[in-house]
Backbone as JSON Lines, residues from 0, in Angstrom:
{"i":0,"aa":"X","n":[101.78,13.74,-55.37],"ca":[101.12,12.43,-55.21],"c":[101.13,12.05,-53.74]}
{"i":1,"aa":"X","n":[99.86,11.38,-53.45],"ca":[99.52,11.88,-51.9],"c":[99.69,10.03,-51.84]}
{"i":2,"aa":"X","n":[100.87,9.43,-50.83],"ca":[101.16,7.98,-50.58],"c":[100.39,7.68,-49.2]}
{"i":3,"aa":"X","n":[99.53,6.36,-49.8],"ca":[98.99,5.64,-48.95],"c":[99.24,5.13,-48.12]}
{"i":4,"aa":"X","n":[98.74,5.12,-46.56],"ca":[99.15,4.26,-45.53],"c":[99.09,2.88,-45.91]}
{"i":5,"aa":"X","n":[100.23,2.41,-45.36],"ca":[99.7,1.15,-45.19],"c":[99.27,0.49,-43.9]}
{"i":6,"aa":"X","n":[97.98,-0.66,-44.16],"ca":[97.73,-0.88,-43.15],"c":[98.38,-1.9,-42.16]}
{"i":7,"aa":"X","n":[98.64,-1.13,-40.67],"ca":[99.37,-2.14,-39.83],"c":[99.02,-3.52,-39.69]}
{"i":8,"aa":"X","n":[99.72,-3.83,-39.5],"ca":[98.74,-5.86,-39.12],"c":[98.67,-5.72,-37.37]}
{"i":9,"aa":"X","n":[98.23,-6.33,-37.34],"ca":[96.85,-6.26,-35.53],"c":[98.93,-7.12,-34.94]}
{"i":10,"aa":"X","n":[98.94,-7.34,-34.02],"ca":[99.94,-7.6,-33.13],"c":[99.32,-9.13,-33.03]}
{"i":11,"aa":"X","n":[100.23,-10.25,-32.8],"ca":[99.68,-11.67,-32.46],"c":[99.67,-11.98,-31.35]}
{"i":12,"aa":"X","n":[98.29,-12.33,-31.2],"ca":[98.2,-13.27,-29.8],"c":[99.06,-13.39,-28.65]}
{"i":13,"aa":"X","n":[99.96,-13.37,-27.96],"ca":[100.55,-13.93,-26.92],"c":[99.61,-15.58,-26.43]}
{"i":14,"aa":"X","n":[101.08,-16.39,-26.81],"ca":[100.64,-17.72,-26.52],"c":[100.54,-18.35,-24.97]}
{"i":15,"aa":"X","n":[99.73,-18.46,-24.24],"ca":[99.52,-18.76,-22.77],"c":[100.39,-19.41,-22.61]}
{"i":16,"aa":"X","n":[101.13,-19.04,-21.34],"ca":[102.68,-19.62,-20.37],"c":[102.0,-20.69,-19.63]}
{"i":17,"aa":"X","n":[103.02,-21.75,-19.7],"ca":[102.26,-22.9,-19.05],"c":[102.76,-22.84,-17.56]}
{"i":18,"aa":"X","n":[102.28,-22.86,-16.59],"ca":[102.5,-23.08,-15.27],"c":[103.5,-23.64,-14.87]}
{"i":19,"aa":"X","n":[104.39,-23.63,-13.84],"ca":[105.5,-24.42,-13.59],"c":[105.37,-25.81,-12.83]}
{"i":20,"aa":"X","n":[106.06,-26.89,-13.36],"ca":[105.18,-28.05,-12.6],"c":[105.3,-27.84,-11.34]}
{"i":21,"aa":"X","n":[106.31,-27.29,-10.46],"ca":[105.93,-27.31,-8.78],"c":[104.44,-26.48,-8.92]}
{"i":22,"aa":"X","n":[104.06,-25.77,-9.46],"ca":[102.93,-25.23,-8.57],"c":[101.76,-26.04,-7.82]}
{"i":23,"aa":"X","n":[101.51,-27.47,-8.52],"ca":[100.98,-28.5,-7.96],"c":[101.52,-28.65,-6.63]}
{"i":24,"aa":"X","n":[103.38,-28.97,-6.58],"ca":[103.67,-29.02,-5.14],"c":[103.57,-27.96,-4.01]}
{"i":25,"aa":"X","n":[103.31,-26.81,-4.2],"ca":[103.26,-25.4,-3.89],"c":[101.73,-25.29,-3.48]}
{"i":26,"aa":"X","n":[100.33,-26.15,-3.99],"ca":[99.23,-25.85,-4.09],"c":[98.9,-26.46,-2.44]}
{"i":27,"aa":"X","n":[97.57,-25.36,-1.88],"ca":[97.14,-25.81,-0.65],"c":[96.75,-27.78,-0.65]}
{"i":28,"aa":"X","n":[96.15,-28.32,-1.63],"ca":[95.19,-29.36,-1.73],"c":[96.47,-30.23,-1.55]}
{"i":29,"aa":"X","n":[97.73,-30.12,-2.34],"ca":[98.77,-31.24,-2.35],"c":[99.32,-31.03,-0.64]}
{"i":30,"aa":"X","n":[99.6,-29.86,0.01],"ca":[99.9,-29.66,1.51],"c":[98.93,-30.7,2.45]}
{"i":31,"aa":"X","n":[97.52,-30.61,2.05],"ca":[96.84,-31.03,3.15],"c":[96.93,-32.5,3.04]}
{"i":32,"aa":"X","n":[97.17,-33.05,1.13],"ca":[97.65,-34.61,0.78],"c":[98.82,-35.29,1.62]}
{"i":33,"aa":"X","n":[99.87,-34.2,1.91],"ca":[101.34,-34.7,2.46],"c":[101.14,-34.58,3.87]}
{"i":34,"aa":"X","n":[99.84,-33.95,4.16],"ca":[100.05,-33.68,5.89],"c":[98.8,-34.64,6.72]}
{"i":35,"aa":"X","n":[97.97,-35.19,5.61],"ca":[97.88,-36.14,5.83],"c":[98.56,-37.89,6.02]}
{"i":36,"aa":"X","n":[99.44,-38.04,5.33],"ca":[100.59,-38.68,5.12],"c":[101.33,-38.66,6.12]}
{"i":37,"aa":"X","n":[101.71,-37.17,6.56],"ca":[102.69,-36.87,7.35],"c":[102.29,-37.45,8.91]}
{"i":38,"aa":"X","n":[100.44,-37.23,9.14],"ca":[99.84,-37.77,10.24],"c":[100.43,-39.31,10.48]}
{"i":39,"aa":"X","n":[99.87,-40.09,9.77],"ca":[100.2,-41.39,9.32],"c":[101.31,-42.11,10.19]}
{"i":40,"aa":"X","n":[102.64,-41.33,9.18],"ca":[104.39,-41.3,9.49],"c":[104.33,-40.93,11.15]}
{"i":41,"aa":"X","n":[104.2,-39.76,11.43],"ca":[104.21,-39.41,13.23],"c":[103.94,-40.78,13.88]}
{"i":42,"aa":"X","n":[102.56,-40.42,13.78],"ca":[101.84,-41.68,15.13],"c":[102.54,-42.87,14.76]}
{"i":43,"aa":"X","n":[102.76,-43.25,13.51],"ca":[103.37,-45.07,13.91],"c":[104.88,-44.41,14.37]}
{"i":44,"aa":"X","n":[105.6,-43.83,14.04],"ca":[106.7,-43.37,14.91],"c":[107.14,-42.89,16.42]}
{"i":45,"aa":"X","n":[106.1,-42.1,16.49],"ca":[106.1,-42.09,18.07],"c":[105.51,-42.94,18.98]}
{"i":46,"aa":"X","n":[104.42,-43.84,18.47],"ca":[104.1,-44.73,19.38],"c":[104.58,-45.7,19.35]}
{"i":47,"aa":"X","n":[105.32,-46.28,20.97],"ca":[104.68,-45.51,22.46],"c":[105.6,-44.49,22.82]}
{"i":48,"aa":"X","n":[104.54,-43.41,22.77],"ca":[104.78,-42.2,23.04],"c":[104.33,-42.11,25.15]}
{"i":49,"aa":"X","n":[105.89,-41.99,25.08],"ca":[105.86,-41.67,27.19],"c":[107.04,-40.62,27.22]}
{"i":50,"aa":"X","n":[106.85,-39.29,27.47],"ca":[108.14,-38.57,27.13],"c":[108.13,-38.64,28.92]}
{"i":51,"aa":"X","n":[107.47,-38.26,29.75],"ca":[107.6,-38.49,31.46],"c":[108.45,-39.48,31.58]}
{"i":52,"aa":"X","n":[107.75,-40.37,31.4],"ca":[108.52,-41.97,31.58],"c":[110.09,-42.02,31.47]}
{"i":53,"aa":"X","n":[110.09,-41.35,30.13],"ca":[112.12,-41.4,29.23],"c":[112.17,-40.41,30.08]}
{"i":54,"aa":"X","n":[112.27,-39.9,30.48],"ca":[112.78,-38.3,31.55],"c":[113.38,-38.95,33.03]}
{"i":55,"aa":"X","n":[112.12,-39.78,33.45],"ca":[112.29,-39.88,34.88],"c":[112.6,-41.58,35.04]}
{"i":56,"aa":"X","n":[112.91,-42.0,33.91],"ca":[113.76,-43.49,34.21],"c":[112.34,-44.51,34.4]}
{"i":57,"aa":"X","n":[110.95,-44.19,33.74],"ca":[109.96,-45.02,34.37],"c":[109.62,-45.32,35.86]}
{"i":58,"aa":"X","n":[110.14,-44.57,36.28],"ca":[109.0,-44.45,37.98],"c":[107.74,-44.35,37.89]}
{"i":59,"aa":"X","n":[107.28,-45.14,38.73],"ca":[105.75,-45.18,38.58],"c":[104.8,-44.15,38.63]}
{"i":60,"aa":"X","n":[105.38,-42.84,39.39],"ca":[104.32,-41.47,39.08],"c":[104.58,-41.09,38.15]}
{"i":61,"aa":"X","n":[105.49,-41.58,37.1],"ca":[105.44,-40.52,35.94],"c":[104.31,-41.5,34.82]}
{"i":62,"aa":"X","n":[104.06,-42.7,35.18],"ca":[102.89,-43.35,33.89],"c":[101.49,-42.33,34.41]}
{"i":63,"aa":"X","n":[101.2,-41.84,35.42],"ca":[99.97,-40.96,35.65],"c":[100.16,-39.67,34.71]}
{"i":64,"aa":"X","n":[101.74,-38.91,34.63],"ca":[101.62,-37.59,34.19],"c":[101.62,-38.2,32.81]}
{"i":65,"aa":"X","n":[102.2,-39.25,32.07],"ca":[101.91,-39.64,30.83],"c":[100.82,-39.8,30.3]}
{"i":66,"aa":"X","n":[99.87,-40.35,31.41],"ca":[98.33,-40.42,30.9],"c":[97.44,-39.14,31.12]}
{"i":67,"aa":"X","n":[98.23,-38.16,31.47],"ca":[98.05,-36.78,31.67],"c":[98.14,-36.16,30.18]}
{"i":68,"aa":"X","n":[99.43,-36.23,30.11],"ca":[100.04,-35.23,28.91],"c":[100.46,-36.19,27.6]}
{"i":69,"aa":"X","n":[100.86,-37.31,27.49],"ca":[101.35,-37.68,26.24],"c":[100.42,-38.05,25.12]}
{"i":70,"aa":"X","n":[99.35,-38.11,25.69],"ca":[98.05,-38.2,24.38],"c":[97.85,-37.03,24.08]}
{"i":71,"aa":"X","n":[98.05,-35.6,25.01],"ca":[97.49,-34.49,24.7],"c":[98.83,-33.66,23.81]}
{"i":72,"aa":"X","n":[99.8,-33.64,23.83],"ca":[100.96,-34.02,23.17],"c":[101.02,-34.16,22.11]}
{"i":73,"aa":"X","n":[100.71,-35.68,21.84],"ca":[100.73,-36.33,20.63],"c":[99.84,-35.68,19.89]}
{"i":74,"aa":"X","n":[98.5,-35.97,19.68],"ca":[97.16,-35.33,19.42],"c":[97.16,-34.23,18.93]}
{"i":75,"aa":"X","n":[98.0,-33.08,19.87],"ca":[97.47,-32.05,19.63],"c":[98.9,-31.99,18.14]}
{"i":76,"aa":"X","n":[100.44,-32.23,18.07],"ca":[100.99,-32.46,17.46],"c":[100.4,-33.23,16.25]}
{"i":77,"aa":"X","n":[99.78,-34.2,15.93],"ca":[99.24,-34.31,14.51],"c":[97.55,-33.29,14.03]}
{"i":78,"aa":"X","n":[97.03,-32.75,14.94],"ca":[96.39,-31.22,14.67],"c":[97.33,-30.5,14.25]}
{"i":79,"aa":"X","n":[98.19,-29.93,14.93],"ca":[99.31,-29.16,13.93],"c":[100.01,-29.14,12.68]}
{"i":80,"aa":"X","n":[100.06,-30.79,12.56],"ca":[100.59,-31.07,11.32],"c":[99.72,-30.6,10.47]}
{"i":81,"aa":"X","n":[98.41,-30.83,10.74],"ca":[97.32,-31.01,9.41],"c":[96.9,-28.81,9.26]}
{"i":82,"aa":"X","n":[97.14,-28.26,10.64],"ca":[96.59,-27.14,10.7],"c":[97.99,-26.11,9.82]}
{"i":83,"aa":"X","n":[99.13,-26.61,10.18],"ca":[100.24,-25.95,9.42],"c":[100.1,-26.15,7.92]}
{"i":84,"aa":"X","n":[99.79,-27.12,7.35],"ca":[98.84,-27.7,5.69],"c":[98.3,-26.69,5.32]}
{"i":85,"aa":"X","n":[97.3,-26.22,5.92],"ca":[96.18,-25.4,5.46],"c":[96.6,-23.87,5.93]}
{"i":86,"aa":"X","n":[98.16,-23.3,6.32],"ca":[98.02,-22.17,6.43],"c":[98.37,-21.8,4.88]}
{"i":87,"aa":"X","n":[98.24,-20.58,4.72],"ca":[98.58,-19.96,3.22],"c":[98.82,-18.64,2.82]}
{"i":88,"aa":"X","n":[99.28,-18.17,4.48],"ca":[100.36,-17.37,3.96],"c":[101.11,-17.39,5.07]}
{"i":89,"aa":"X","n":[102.83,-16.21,5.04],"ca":[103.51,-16.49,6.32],"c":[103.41,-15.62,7.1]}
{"i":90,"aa":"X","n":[103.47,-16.06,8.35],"ca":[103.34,-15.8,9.45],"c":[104.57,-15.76,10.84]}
{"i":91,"aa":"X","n":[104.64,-14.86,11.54],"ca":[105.82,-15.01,12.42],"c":[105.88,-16.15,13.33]}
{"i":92,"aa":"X","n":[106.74,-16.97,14.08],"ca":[106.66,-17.75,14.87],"c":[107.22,-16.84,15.98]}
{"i":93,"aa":"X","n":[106.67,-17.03,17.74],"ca":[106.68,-15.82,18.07],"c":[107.03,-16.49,19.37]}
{"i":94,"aa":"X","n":[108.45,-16.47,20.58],"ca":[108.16,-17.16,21.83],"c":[107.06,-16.33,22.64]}
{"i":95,"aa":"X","n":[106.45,-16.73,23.63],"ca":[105.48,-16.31,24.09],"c":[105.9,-15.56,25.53]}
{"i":96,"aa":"X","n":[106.87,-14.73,25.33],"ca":[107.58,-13.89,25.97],"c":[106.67,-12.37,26.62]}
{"i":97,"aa":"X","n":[105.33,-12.95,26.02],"ca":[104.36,-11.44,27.13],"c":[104.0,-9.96,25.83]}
{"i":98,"aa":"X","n":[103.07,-9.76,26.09],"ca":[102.75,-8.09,25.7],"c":[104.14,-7.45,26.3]}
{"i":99,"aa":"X","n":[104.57,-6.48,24.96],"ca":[105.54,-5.69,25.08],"c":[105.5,-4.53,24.33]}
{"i":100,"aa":"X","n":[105.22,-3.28,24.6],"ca":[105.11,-2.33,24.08],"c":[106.52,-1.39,23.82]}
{"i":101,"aa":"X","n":[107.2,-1.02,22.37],"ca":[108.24,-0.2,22.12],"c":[108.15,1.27,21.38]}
{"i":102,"aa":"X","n":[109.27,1.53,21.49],"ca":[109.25,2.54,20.22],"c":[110.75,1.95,18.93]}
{"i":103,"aa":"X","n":[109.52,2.46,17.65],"ca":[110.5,1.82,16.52],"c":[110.21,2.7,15.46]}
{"i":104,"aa":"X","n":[111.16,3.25,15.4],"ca":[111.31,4.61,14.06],"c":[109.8,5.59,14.47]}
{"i":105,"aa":"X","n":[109.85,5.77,15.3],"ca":[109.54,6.96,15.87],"c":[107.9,6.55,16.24]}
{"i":106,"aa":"X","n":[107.33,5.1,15.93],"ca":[105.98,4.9,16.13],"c":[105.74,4.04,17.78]}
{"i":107,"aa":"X","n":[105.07,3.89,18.06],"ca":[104.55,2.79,19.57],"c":[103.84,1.65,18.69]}
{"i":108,"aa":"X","n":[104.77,0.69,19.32],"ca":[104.66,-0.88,18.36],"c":[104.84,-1.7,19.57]}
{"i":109,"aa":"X","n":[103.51,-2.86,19.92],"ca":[102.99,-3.46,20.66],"c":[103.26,-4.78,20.24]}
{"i":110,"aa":"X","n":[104.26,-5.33,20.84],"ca":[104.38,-6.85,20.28],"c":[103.8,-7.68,21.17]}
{"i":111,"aa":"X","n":[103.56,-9.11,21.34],"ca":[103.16,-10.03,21.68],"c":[104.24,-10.91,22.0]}
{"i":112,"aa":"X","n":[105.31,-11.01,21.55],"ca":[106.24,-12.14,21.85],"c":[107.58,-11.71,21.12]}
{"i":113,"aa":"X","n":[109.26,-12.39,21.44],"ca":[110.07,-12.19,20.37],"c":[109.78,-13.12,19.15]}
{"i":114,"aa":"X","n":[109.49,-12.39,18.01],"ca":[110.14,-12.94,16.47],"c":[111.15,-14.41,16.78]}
{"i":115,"aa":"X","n":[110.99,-15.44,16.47],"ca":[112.22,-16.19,16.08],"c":[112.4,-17.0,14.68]}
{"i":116,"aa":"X","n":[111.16,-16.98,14.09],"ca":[111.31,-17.63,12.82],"c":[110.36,-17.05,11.81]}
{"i":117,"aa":"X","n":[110.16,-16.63,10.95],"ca":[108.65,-16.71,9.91],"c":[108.6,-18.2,8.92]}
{"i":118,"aa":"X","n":[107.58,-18.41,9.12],"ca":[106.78,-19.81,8.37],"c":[106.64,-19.39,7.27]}
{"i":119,"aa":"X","n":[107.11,-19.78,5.92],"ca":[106.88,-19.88,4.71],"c":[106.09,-20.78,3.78]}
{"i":120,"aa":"X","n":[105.06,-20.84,3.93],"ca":[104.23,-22.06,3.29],"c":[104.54,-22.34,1.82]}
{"i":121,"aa":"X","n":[105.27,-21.61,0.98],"ca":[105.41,-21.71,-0.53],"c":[107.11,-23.09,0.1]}
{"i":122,"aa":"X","n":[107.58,-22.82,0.81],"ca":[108.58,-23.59,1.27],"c":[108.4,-24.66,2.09]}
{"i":123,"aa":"X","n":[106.64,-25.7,2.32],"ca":[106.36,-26.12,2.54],"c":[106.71,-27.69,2.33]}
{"i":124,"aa":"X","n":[106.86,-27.79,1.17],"ca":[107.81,-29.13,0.72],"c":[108.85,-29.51,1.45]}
{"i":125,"aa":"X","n":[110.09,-28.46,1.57],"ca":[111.67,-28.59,2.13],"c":[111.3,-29.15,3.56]}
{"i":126,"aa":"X","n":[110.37,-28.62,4.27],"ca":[110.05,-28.5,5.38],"c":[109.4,-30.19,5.79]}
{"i":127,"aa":"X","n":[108.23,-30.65,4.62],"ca":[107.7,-31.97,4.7],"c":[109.08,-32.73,4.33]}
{"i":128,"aa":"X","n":[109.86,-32.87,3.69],"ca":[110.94,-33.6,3.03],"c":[111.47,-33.93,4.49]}
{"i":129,"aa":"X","n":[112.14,-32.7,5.13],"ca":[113.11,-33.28,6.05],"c":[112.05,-34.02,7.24]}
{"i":130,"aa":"X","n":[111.09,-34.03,7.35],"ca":[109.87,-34.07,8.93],"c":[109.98,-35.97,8.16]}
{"i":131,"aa":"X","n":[109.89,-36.2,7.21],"ca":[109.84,-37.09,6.64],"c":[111.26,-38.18,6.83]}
{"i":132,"aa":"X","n":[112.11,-37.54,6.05],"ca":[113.2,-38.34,6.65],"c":[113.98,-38.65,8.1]}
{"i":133,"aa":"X","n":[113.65,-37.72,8.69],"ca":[113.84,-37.65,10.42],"c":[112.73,-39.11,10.8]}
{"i":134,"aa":"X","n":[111.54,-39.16,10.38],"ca":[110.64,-39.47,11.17],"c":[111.09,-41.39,10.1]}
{"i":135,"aa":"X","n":[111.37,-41.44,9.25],"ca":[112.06,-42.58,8.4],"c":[112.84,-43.37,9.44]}
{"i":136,"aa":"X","n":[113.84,-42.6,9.75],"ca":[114.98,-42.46,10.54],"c":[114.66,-43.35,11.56]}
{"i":137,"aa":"X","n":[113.86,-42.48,12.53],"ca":[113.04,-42.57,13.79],"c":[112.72,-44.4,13.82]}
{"i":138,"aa":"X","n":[111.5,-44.79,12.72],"ca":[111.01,-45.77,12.73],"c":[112.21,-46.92,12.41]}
{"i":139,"aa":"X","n":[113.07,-46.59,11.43],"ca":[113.78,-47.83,11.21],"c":[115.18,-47.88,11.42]}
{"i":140,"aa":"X","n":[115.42,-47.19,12.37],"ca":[117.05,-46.62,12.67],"c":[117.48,-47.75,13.9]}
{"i":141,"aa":"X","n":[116.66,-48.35,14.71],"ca":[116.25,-49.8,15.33],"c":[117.51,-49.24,16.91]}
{"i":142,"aa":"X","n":[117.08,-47.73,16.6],"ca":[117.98,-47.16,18.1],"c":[117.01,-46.83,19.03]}
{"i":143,"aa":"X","n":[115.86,-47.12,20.33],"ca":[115.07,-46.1,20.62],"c":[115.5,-44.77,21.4]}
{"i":144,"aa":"X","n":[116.78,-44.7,21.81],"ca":[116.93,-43.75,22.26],"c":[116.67,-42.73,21.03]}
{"i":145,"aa":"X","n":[117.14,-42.94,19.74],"ca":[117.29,-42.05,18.45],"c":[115.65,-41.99,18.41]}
{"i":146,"aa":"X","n":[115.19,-42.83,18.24],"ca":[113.7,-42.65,18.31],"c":[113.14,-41.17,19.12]}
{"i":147,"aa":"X","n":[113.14,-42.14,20.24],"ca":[112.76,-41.07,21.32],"c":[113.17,-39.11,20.94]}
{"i":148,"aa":"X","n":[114.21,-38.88,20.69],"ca":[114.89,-37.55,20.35],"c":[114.5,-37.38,19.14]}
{"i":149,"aa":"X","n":[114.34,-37.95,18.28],"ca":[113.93,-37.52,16.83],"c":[112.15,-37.16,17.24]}
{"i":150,"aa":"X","n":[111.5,-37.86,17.66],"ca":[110.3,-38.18,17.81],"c":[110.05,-36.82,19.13]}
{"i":151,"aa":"X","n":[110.82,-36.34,19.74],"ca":[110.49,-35.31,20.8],"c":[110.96,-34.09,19.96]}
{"i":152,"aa":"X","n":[111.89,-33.91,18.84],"ca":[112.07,-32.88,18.22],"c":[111.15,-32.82,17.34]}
{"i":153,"aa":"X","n":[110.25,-33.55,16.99],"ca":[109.22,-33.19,15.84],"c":[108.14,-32.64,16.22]}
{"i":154,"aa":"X","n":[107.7,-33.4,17.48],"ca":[106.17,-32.88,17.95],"c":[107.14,-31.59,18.58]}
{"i":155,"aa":"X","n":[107.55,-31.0,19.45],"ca":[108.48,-30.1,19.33],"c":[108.41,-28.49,18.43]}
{"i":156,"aa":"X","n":[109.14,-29.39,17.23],"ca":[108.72,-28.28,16.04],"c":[107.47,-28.11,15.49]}
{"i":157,"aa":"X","n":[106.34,-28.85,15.66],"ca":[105.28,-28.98,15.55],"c":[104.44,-28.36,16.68]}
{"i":158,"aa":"X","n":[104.59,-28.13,17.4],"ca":[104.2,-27.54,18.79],"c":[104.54,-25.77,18.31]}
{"i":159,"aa":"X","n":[105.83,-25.63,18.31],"ca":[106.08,-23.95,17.81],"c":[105.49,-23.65,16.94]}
{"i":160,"aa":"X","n":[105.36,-24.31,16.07],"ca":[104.61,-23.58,14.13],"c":[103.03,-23.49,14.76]}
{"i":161,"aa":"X","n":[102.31,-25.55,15.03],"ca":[101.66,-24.8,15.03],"c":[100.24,-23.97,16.19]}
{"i":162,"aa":"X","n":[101.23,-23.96,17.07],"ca":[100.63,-23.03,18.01],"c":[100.01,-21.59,17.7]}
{"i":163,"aa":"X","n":[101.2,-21.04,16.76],"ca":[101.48,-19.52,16.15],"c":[100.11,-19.69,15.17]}
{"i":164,"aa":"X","n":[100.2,-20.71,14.07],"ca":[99.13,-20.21,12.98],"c":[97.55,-20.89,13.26]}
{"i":165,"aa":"X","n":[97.23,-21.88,14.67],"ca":[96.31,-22.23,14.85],"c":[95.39,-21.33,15.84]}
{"i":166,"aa":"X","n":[94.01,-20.69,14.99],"ca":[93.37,-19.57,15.44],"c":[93.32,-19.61,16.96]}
{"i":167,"aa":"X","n":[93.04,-17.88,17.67],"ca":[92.67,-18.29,19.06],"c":[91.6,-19.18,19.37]}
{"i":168,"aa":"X","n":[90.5,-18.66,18.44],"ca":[88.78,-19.36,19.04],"c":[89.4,-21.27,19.46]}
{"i":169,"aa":"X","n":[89.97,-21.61,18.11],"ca":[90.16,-23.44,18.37],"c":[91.12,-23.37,19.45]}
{"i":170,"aa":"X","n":[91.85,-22.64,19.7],"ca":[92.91,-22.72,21.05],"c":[91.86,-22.88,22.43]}
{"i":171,"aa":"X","n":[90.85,-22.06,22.35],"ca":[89.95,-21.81,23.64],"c":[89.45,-23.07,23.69]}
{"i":172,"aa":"X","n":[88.43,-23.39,22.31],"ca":[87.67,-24.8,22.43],"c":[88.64,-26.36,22.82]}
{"i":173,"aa":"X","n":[90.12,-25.89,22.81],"ca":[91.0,-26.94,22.36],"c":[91.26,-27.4,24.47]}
{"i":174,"aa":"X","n":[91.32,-26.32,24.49],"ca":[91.9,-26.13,26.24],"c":[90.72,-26.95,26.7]}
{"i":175,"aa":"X","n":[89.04,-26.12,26.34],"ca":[87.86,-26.34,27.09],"c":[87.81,-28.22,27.25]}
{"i":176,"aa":"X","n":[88.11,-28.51,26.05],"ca":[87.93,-30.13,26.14],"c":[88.96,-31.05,26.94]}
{"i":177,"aa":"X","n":[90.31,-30.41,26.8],"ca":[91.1,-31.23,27.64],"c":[91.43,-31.15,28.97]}
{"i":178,"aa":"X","n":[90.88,-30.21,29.52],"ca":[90.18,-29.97,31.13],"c":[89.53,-31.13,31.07]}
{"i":179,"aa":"X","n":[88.02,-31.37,30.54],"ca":[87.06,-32.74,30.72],"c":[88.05,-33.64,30.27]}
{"i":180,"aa":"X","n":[88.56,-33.7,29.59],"ca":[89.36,-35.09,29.77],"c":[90.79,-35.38,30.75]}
{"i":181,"aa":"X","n":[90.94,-34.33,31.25],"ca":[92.1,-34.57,32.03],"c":[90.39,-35.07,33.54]}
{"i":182,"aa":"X","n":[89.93,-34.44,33.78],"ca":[88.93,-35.0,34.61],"c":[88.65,-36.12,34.27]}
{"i":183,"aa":"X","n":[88.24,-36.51,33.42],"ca":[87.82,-38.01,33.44],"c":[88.95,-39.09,33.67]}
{"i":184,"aa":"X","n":[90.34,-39.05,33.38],"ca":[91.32,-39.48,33.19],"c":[91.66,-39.58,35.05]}
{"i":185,"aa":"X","n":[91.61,-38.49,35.43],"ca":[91.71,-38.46,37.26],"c":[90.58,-39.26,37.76]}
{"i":186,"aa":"X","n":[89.77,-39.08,37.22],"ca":[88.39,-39.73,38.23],"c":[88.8,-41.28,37.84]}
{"i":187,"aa":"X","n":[89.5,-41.35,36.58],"ca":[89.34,-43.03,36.43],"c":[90.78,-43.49,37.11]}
{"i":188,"aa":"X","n":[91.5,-42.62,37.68],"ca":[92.52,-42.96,38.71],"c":[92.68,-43.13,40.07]}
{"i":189,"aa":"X","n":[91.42,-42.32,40.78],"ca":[90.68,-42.24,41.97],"c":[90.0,-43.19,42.07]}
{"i":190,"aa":"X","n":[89.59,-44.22,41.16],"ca":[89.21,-45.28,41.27],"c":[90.32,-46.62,41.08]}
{"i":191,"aa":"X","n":[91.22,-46.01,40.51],"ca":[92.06,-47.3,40.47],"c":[92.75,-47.57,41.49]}
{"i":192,"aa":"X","n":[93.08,-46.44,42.13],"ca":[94.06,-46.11,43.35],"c":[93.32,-46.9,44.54]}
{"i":193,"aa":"X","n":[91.97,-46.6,44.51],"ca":[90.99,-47.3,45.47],"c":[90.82,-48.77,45.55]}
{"i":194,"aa":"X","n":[90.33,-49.43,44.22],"ca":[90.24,-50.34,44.81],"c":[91.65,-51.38,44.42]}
{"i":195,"aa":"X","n":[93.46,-50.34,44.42],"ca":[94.15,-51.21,44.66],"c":[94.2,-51.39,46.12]}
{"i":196,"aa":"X","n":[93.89,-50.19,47.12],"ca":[93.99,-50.34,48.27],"c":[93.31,-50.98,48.84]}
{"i":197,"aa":"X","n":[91.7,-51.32,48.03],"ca":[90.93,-52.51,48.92],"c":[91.46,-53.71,49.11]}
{"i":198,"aa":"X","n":[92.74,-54.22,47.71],"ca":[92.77,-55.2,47.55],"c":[93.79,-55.48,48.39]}
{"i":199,"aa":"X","n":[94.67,-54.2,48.72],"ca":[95.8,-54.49,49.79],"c":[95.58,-54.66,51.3]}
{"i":200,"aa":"X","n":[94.24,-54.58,51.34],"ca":[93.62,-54.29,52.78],"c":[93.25,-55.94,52.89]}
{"i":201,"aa":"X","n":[92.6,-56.95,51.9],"ca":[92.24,-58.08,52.32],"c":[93.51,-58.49,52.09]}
{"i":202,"aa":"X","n":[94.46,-58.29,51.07],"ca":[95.73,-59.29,51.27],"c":[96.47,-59.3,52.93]}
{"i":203,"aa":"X","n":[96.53,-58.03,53.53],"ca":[96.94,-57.69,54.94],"c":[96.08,-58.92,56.15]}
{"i":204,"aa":"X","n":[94.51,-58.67,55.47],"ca":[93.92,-59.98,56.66],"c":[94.3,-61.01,56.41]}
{"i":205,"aa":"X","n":[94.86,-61.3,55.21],"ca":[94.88,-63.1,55.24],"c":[96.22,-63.32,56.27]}
């Protein structure tokens, strides 16, 4: 007597895994939400932003290099914030220590700078959390020296990251514009300089 198979039953479904709730916090769209935010937090914190000024005790040539550099500074520091948002994957942070050519396990390996950190964007949160409470700190800590140092370590760390992940081309266009504005900024000082001296020239006749 010849015994019948029986028939297998089909295997069930696998029930779809639900996502983990960080992946929302993990997602590019929520980065560029917090780094907008994060813009926000900076500028009312650092301003007034004069890092010349706190250096050199407020002497009067340093309000020129401030109107030189501390807008370009600042500025370019909340670009970073928003440009470090939108990177999405990691990348080395690199001092800018020169073309350097080695040998490493037996190949010719051409670096650009030393290694000192890699940027982890999935670790993007830890990173907004603390920029956040520093910059908390900053605004209502009612110290400005604490200000000042919290507020020069951020644009700072913001300056290293994102120098590294913001493309060359916007680096070129970034330079091209603040040439014309460092020009316009001089020309409107060549005029101020002038006619304080006209005015010191009639105070002398009276």
């Amino acid at each position: 007597m010849v015994k019948q198979a029986e028939p297998q039953s089909a295997p069930m479904p696998s029930m779809p895994t639900m996502a983990p709730s960080n992946n929302f916090l993990k997602s590019k769209g929520f980065r560029q939400f917090s780094a907008f935010l994060l813009i926000i937090l900076l500028y009312t914190a650092a301003t007034p932003f004069s890092p010349i000024a706190w250096l050199t005790s407020e002497l009067e040539g340093s309000f020129l290099l401030d109107r030189l550099l501390a807008g370009a500074l600042l500025f370019s520091a909340l670009y970073f914030q928003w440009q470090i948002a939108c990177q999405s994957y990691p990348i080395a942070i690199c001092l800018p220590t020169g073309s350097r050519t080695r040998i490493q396990n037996g190949n010719i390996v051409q670096s650009t700078g030393d290694v000192v950190w890699i940027y982890d964007p999935s670790k993007y949160g830890q990173y907004a959390l603390i920029e956040v409470g520093a910059l908390l700190v900053a605004e209502w800590a009612g110290s400005e020296n604490l200000r000042r140092g919290i507020v020069s370590l951020v644009i700072a760390a913001l300056w290293g990251v994102g120098w590294s992940v913001t493309p060359e081309s916007v680096k070129r266009e970034g330079w091209a514009l603040m040439k014309k504005f460092w020009f316009w900024i001089a020309l409107d000082e060549l005029f101020r300089v002038g006619r304080g001296a006209g005015g010191a020239r009639r105070r002398r006749a009276w």
